[in-house]
C-alpha positions as CSV (number, residue, x, y, z in Angstrom):
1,X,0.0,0.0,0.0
2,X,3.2,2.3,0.9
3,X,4.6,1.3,-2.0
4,X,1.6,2.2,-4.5
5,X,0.4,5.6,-3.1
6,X,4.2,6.7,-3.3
7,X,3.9,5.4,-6.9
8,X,0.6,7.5,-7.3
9,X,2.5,11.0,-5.7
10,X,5.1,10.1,-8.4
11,X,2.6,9.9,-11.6
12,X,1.0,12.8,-10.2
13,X,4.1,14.9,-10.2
14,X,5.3,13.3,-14.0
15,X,2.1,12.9,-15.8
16,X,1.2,17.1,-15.1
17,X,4.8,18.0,-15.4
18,X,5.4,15.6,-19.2
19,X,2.0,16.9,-20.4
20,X,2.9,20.9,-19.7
21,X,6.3,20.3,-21.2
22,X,5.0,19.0,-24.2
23,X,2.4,21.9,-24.4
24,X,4.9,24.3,-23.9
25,X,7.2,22.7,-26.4
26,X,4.2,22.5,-28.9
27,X,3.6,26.1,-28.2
28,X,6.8,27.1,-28.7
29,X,7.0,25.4,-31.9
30,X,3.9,27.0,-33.0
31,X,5.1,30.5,-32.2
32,X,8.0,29.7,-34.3
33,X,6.2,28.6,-37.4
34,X,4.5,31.9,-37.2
35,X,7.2,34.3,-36.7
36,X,8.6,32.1,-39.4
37,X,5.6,33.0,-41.5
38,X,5.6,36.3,-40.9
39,X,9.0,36.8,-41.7
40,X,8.6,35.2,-44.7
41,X,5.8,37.6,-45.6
42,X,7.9,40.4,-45.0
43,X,10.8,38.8,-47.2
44,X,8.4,38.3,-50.0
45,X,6.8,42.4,-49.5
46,X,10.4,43.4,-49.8
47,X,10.7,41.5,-53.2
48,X,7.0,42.8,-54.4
49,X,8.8,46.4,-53.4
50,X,12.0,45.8,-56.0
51,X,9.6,44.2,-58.6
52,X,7.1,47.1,-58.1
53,X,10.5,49.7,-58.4
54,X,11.4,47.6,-61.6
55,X,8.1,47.8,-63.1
56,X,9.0,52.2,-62.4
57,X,11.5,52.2,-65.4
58,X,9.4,50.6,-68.0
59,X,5.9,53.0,-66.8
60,X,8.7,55.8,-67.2
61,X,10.1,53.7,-70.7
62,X,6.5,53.9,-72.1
63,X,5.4,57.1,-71.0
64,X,8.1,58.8,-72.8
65,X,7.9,57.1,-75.7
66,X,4.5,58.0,-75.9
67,X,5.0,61.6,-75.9
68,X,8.2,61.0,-78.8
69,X,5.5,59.2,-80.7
70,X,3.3,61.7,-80.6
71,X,5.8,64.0,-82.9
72,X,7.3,61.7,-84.5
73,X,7.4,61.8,-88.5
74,X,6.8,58.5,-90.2
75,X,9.4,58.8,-93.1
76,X,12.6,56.5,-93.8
77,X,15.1,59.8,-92.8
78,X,13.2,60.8,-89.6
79,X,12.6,57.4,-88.2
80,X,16.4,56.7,-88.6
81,X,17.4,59.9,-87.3
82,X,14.9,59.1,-84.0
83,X,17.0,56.1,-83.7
84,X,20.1,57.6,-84.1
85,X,19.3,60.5,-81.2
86,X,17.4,57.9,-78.8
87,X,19.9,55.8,-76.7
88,X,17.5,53.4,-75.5
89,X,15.9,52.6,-78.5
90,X,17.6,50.3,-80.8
91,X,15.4,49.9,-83.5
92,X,11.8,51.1,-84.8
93,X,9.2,50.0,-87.3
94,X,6.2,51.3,-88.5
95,X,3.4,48.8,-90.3
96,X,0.1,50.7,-91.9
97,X,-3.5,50.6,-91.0
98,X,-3.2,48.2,-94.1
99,X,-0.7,45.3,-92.6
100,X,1.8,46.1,-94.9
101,X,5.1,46.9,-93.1
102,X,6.5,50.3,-94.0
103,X,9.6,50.7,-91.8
104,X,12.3,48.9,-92.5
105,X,11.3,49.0,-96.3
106,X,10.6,46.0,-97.5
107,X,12.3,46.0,-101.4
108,X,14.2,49.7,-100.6
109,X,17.8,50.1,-99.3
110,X,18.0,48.9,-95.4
111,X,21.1,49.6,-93.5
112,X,23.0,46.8,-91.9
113,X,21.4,47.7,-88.0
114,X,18.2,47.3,-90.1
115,X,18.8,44.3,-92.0
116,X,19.8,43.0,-88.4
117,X,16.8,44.3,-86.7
118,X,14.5,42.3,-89.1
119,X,17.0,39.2,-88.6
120,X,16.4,39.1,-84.7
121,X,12.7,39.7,-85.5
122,X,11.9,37.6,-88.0
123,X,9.4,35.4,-86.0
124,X,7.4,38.8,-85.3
125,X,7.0,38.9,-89.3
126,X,6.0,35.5,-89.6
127,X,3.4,35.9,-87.3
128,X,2.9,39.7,-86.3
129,X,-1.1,39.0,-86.5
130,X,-1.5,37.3,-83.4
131,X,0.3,40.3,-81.9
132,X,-0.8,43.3,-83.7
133,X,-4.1,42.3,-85.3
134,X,-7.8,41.2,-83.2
135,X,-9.7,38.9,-86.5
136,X,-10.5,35.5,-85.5
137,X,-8.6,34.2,-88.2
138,X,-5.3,35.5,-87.9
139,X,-5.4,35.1,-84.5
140,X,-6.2,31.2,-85.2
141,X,-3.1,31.3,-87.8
142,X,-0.8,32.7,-85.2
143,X,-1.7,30.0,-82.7
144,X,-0.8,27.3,-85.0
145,X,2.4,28.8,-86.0
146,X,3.9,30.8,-83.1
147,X,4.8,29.5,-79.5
148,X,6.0,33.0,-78.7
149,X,5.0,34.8,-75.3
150,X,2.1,36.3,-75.0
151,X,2.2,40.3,-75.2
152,X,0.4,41.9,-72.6
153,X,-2.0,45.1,-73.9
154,X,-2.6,47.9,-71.8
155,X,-5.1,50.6,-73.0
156,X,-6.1,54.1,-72.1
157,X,-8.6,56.1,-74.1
158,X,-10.1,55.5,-77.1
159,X,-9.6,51.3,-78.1
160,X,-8.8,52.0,-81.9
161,X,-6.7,55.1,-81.3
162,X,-4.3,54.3,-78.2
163,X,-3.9,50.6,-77.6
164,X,-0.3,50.2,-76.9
165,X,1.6,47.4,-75.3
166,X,4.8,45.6,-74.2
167,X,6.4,42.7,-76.2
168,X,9.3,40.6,-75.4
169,X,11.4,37.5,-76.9
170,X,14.6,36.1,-76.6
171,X,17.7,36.5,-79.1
172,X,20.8,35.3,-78.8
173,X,20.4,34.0,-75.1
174,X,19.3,37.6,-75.0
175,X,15.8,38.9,-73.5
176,X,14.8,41.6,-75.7
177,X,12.1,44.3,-75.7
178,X,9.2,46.1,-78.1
179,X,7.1,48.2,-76.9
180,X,4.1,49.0,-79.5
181,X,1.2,51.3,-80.0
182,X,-1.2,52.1,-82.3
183,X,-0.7,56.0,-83.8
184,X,-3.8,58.3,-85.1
185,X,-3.5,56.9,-89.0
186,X,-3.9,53.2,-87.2
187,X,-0.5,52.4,-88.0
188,X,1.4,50.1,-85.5
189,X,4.6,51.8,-84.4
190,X,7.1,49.7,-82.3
191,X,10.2,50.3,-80.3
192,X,13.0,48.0,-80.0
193,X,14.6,48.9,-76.6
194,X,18.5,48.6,-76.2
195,X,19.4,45.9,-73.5
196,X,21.9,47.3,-72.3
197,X,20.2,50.5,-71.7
198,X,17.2,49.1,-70.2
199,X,19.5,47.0,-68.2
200,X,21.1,50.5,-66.8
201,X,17.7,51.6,-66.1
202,X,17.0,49.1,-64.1
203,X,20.0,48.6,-62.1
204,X,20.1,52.5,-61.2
205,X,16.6,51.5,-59.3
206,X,17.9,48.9,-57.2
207,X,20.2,49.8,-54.3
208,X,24.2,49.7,-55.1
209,X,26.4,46.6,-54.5
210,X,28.2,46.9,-51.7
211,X,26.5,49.8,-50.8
212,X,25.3,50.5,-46.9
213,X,21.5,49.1,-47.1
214,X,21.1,48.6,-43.6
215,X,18.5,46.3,-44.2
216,X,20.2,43.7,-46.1
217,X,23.4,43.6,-43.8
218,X,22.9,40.1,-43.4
219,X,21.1,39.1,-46.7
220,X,21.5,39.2,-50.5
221,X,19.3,39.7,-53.0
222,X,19.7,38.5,-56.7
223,X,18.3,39.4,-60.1
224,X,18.2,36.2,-62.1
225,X,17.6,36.2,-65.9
226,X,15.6,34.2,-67.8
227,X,19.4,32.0,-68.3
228,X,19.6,31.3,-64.4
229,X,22.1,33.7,-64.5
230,X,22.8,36.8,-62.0
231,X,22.4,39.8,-63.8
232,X,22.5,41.8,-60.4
233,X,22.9,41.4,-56.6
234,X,22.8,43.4,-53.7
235,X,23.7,43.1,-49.8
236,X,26.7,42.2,-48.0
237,X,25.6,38.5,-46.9
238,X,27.9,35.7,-49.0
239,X,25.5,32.8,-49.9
240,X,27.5,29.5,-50.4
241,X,26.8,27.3,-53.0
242,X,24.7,24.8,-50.5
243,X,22.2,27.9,-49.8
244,X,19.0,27.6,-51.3
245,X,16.9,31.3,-50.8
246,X,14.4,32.2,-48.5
247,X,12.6,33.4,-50.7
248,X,11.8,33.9,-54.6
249,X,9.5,36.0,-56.3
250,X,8.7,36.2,-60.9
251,X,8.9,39.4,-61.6
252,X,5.9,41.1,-63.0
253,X,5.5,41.2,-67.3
254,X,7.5,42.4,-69.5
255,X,10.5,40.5,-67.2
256,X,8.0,37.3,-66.2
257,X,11.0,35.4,-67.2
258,X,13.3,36.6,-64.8
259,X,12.8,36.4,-60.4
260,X,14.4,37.5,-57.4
261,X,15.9,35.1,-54.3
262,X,16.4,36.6,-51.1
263,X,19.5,35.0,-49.7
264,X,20.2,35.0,-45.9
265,X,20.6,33.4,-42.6
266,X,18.2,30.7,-42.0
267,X,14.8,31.5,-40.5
268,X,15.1,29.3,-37.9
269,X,18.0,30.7,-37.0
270,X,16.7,34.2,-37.0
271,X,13.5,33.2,-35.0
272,X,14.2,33.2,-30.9
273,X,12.1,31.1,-29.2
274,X,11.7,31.7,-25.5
275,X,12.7,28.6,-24.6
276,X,14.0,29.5,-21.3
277,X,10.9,30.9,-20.4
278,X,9.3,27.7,-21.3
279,X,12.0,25.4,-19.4
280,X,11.1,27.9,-16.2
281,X,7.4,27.4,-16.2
282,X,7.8,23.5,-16.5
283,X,10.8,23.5,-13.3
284,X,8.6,25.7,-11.6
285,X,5.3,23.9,-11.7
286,X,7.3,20.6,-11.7
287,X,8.9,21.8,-8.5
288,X,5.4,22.5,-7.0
289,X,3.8,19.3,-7.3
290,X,7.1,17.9,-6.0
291,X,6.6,19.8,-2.6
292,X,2.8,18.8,-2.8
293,X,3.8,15.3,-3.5
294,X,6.0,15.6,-0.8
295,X,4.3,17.2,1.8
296,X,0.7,14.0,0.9
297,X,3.4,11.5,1.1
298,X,4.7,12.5,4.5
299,X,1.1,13.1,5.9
300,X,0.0,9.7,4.2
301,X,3.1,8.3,6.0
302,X,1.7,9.8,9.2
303,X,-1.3,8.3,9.1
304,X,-0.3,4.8,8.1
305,X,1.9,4.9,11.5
306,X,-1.1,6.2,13.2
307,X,-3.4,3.5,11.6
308,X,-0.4,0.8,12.2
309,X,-0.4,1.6,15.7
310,X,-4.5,1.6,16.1
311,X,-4.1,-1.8,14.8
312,X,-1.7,-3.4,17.3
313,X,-3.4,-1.6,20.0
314,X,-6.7,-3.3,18.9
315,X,-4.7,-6.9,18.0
316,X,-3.3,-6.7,21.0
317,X,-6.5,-6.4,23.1
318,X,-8.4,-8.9,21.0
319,X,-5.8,-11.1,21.3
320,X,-5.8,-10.2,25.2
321,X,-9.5,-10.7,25.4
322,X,-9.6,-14.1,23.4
323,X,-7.8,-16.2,26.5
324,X,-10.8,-15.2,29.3
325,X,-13.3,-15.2,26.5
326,X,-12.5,-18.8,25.4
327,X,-12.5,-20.0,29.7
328,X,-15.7,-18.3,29.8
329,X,-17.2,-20.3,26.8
330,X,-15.7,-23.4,27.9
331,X,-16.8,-23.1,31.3
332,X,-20.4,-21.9,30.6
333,X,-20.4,-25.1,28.3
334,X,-19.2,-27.2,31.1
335,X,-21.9,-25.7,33.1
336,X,-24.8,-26.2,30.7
337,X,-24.0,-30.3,30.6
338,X,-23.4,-30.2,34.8
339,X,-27.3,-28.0,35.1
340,X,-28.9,-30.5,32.6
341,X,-31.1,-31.7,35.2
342,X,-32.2,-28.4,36.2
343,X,-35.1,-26.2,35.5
344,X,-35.5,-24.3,32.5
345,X,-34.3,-20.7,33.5
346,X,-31.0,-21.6,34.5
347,X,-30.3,-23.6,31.6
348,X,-31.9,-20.5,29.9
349,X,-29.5,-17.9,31.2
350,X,-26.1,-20.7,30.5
351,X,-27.5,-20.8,26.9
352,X,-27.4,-16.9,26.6
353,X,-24.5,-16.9,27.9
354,X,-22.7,-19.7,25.7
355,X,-24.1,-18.2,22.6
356,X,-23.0,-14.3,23.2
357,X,-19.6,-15.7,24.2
358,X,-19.4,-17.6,20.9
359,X,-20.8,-14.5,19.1
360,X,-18.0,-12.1,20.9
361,X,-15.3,-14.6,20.0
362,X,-16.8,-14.7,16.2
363,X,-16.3,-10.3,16.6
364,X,-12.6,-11.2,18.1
365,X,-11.9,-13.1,15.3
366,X,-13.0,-11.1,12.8
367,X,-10.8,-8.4,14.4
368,X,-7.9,-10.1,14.6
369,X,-8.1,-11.3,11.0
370,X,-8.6,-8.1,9.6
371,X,-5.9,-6.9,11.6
372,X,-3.8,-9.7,10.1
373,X,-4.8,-9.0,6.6
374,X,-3.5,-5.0,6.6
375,X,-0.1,-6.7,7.5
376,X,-0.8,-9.5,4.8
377,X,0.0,-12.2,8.0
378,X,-2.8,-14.2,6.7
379,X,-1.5,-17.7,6.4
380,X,-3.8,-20.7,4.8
381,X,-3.6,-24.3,6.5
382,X,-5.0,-26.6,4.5
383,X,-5.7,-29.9,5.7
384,X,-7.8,-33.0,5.1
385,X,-11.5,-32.7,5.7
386,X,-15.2,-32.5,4.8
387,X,-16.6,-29.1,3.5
388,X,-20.0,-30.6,4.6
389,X,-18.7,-31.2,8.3
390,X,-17.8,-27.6,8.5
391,X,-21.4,-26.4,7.4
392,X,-22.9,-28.4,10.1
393,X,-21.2,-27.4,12.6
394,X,-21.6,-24.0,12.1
395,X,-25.4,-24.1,11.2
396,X,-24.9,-26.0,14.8
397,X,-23.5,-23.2,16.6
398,X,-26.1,-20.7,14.9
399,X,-29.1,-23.0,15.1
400,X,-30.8,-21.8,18.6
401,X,-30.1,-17.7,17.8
402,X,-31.8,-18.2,14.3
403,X,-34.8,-20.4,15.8
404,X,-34.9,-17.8,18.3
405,X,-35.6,-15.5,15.5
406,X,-38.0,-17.8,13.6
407,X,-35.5,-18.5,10.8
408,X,-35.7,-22.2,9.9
409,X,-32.4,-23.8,8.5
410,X,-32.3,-25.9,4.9
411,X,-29.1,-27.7,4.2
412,X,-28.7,-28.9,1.0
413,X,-24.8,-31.0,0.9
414,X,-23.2,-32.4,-1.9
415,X,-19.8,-31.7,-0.8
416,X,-19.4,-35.0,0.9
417,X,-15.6,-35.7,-0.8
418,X,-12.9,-35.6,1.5
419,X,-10.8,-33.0,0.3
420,X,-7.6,-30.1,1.4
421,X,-8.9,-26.9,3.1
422,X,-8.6,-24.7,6.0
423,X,-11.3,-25.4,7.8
424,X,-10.7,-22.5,10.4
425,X,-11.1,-20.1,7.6
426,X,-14.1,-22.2,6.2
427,X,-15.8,-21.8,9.3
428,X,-14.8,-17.9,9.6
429,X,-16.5,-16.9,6.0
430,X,-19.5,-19.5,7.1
431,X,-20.0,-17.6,10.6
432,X,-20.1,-14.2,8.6
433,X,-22.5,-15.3,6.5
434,X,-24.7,-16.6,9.5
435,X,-24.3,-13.7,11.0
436,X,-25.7,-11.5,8.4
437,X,-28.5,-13.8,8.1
438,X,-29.5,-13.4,11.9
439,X,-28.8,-9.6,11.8
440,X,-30.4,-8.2,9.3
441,X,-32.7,-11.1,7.2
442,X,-34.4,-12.9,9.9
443,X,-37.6,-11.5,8.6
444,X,-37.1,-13.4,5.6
445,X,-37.8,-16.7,8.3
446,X,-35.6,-18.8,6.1
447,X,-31.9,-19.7,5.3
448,X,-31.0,-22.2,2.7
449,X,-27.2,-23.7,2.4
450,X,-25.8,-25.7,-0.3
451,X,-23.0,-26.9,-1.4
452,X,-21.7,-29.0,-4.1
453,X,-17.9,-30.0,-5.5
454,X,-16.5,-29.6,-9.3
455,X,-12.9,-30.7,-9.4
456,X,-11.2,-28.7,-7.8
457,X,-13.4,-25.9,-7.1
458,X,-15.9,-26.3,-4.1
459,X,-19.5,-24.1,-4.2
460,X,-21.7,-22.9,-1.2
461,X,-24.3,-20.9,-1.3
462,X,-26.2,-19.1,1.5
463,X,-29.6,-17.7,0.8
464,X,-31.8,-15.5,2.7
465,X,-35.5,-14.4,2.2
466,X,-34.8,-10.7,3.6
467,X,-35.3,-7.0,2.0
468,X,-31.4,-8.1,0.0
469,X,-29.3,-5.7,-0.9
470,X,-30.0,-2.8,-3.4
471,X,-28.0,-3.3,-6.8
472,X,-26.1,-0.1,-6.3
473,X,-24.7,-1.4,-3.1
474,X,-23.8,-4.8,-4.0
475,X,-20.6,-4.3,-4.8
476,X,-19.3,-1.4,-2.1
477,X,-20.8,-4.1,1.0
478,X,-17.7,-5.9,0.8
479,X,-15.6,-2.6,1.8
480,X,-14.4,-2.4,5.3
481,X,-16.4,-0.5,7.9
482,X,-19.0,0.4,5.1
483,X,-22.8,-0.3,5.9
484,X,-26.0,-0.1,4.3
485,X,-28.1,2.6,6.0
486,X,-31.7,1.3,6.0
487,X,-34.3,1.0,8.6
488,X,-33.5,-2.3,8.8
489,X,-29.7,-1.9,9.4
490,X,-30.0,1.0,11.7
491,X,-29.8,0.2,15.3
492,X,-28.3,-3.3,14.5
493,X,-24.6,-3.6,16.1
494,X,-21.8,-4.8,13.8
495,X,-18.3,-3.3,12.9
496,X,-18.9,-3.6,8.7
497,X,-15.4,-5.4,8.5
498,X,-17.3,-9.2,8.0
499,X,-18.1,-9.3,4.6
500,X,-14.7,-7.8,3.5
501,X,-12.9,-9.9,6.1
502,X,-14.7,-13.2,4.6
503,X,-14.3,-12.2,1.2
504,X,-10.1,-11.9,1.5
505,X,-10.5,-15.2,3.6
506,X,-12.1,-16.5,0.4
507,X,-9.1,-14.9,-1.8
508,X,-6.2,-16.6,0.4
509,X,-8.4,-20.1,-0.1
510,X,-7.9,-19.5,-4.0
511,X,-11.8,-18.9,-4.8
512,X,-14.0,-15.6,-3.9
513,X,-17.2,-14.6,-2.3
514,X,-19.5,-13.0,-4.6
515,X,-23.3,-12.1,-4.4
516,X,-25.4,-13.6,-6.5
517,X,-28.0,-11.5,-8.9
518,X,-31.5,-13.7,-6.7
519,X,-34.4,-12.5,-5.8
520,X,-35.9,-11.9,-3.0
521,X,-33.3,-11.6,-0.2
522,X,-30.1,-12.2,-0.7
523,X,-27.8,-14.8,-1.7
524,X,-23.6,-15.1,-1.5
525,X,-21.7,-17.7,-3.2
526,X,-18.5,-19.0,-1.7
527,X,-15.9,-20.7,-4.2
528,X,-12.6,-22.4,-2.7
529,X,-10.2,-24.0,-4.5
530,X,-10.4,-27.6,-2.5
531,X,-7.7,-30.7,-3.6
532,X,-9.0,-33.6,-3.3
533,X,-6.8,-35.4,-0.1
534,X,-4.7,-38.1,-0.5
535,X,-6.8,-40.6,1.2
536,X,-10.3,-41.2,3.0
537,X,-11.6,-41.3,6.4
């Protein structure tokens, strides 16, 4: 028992002090992921914020080319002089409202930049429909023969008159750019940006290389082109070959081929976790229901003295009390056979004496056996014998109480085999029983034994007539110290220790005592593991 409520303080203080850990570790964890999640939100705003700064040089690229075109003179010497003066355009042509190109001639003279232009273009002339023209049927031609990117239209005003977009292919392992529009004659002027300019653009946008951005002290970011190449980084954090980024964004059309990668220390390793805060809370609380633990074990320990002590005080009165009470038994007895010859009241008064003596030494024993079982000193002594012999003789002892009662007596025996048993303790769970009966079922005005032998396994039962026992308490009247309060209990002496005493008494026999599910009154069935002896008397 010692043993069993200190292993009870000790789940107590684990089970509370595992489960918070792994709550706190679990919330931890989950306070990482979103810190983690936040910072990669933040990561991926800062990219949105370059891409959006990006997206600045070609609204500036197309604004000013729409003023140019505004003024500009559609004639072989002014269009070549345009180029000539523009530094980020490389190239321009001009096709009429009637689809026919007009710039670069097509059967004139054409300078070599020209005949180049039209060389890296060529798929544009192929298929120029399915970027420049809105009929169903060239825009079915171009889908069959081109595989070119899309070109993404932006308009503002009138549809016919200012339609204007941004269109861009690769050359050479080159990305390259047009950006087109519609003039007032309906003729489709485009621009053929420089690379290298737009490229300039773009980096004088982004923050220097080397440069002290503060907020990239410990990152990198990279421009990759549509080659996996780096056409531009920025920040002072060295990624190794091993790193993969944090975080990668496409860039927004006409550079959808191209991304950024944030490069930097791992978010994990960025993300502090409180762990000590957790690790406190779990010592703390751990360390209270240690001193609670504690302080239940030592009290528990205190009582189980106390109790320890109650009990050899009590075991050793009984066992002072059983030596006079058995010369008193034996001598009123003695008496009883020496007044046979007397009247009736003497021989009255010898009975009620002899009978409460027995009952008293039935209480002693009871006592002392309960006081043997909380130091588990109960010991069985089988020997040979008749289960049947032990039944009489203790309906014999409890014959004149229960007649006095009106309770008449059926024995039923079949256990007639001589077998191995203790017949102390036999008699001990029996006299229980009895008692019961006579205490609280004599209204019933019957008892019925029986007893019968399978194997090994021996069988009584003892059956009363009285009010039984209410289903709810069938199982808590073999408690010690508990009884049923009823108006037919109350008032009736007992200590509540028999039932439970008889039933452990059953236990050390190798059987049990059980109640049956009978109605009306009561009945309790007594099994016992019973040998059969080696020989018969």
């Amino acid at each position: 028992m010692h043993k069993k409520f200190a292993l009870t303080l000790l789940l107590i203080v684990l089970l509370p002090t595992g489960l918070l850990g792994w709550f706190g570790v679990r919330m931890a964890s989950n306070e990482q992921r979103v810190i983690e999640h936040q910072v990669q939100a933040l990561l991926n705003a800062q990219l949105k914020n370059i891409d959006e700064s990006i997206q600045t040089v070609f609204q500036s690229t197309q604004k000013d080319l729409l003023s140019k075109a505004a003024q500009l003179k559609v004639d072989n010497d002014s269009l070549r002089a345009f180029v000539r003066n523009s530094p980020q355009v490389s190239q321009v042509f001009v096709i009429g409202a009637d689809g026919k190109r007009i710039f670069p001639s097509t059967d004139g003279p054409r300078s070599d930049a020209e005949n180049q232009f039209l060389q890296r273009t060529a798929a544009i002339w192929n298929s120029y429909q399915i970027l420049f023209q809105s009929d169903a049927r060239a825009t079915s031609q171009a889908n069959a023969t081109s595989k070119l990117s899309t070109l993404s239209r932006s308009s503002s005003g009138d549809a016919e008159q200012s339609r204007n977009g941004w269109y861009a292919w690769h050359w050479n392992a080159e990305l390259h750019h047009i950006f087109w529009l519609r003039d007032s004659a309906n003729r489709l002027v485009g621009f053929e940006l420089s690379p290298v300019r737009l490229m300039s653009d773009i980096v004088a946008r982004l923050p220097a290389t080397g440069g002290s951005d503060d907020t990239l002290v410990n990152a990198r970011i990279r421009l990759i082109n549509a080659n996996g190449q780096i056409a531009y980084q920025w920040g002072a954090y060295q990624p190794s070959a091993e790193d993969r980024p944090l975080a990668m964004l496409p860039l927004n059309h006409p550079l959808s081929s191209w991304k950024l990668e944030y490069y930097g220390a791992s978010l994990k390793a960025g993300v502090v976790t409180n762990w000590f805060g957790v690790l406190a809370a779990i010592v703390l609380v751990a360390l209270g229901l240690a001193g609670l633990a504690i302080y239940l074990y030592r009290e528990q320990t205190r009582e189980m003295r106390m109790a320890e002590q109650r009990v050899n005080f009590v075991n050793q009165v009984s066992h002072e009390l059983k030596t006079p009470l058995t010369n008193i038994r034996m001598y009123a007895e003695l008496l009883e056979d020496e007044l046979a010859d007397e009247t009736d009241k003497p021989r009255k008064y010898i009975a009620i004496i002899t009978a409460e003596s027995q009952r008293l030494s039935r209480l002693i024993a009871n006592v002392l056996n309960f006081a043997r079982a909380q130091k588990e000193h109960l010991v069985l002594h089988p020997q040979p014998g008749r289960v049947d012999e032990v039944i009489a003789k203790c309906i014999e002892a409890f014959s004149p109480a229960l007649a006095a009662k009106g309770v008449a007596i059926r024995f039923d025996a079949n256990a007639v085999q001589q077998v191995m048993l203790d017949a102390e303790i036999l008699e001990q769970i029996l006299n229980n029983l009895f008692g019961n009966v006579e205490k609280y079922a004599a209204s019933g005005g019957a008892m019925e034994v029986s007893s019968k032998q399978e194997g090994e396994r021996t069988l009584i039962r003892v059956r009363d007539f009285g009010p039984g026992i209410p289903k709810r308490e069938r199982e808590r009247v073999f408690r010690p110290f508990y009884r049923i309060s009823s108006k037919l209990s109350d008032g009736v002496s007992g200590t509540g220790i028999g039932l439970g005493i008889a039933r452990q008494l059953a236990r050390l026999h190798g059987g049990d005592l059980t109640l049956a599910d009978m109605e009306p009154g009561a009945c309790f069935e007594v099994a016992l593991v019973t040998q059969a002896s080696g020989g018969q008397s």
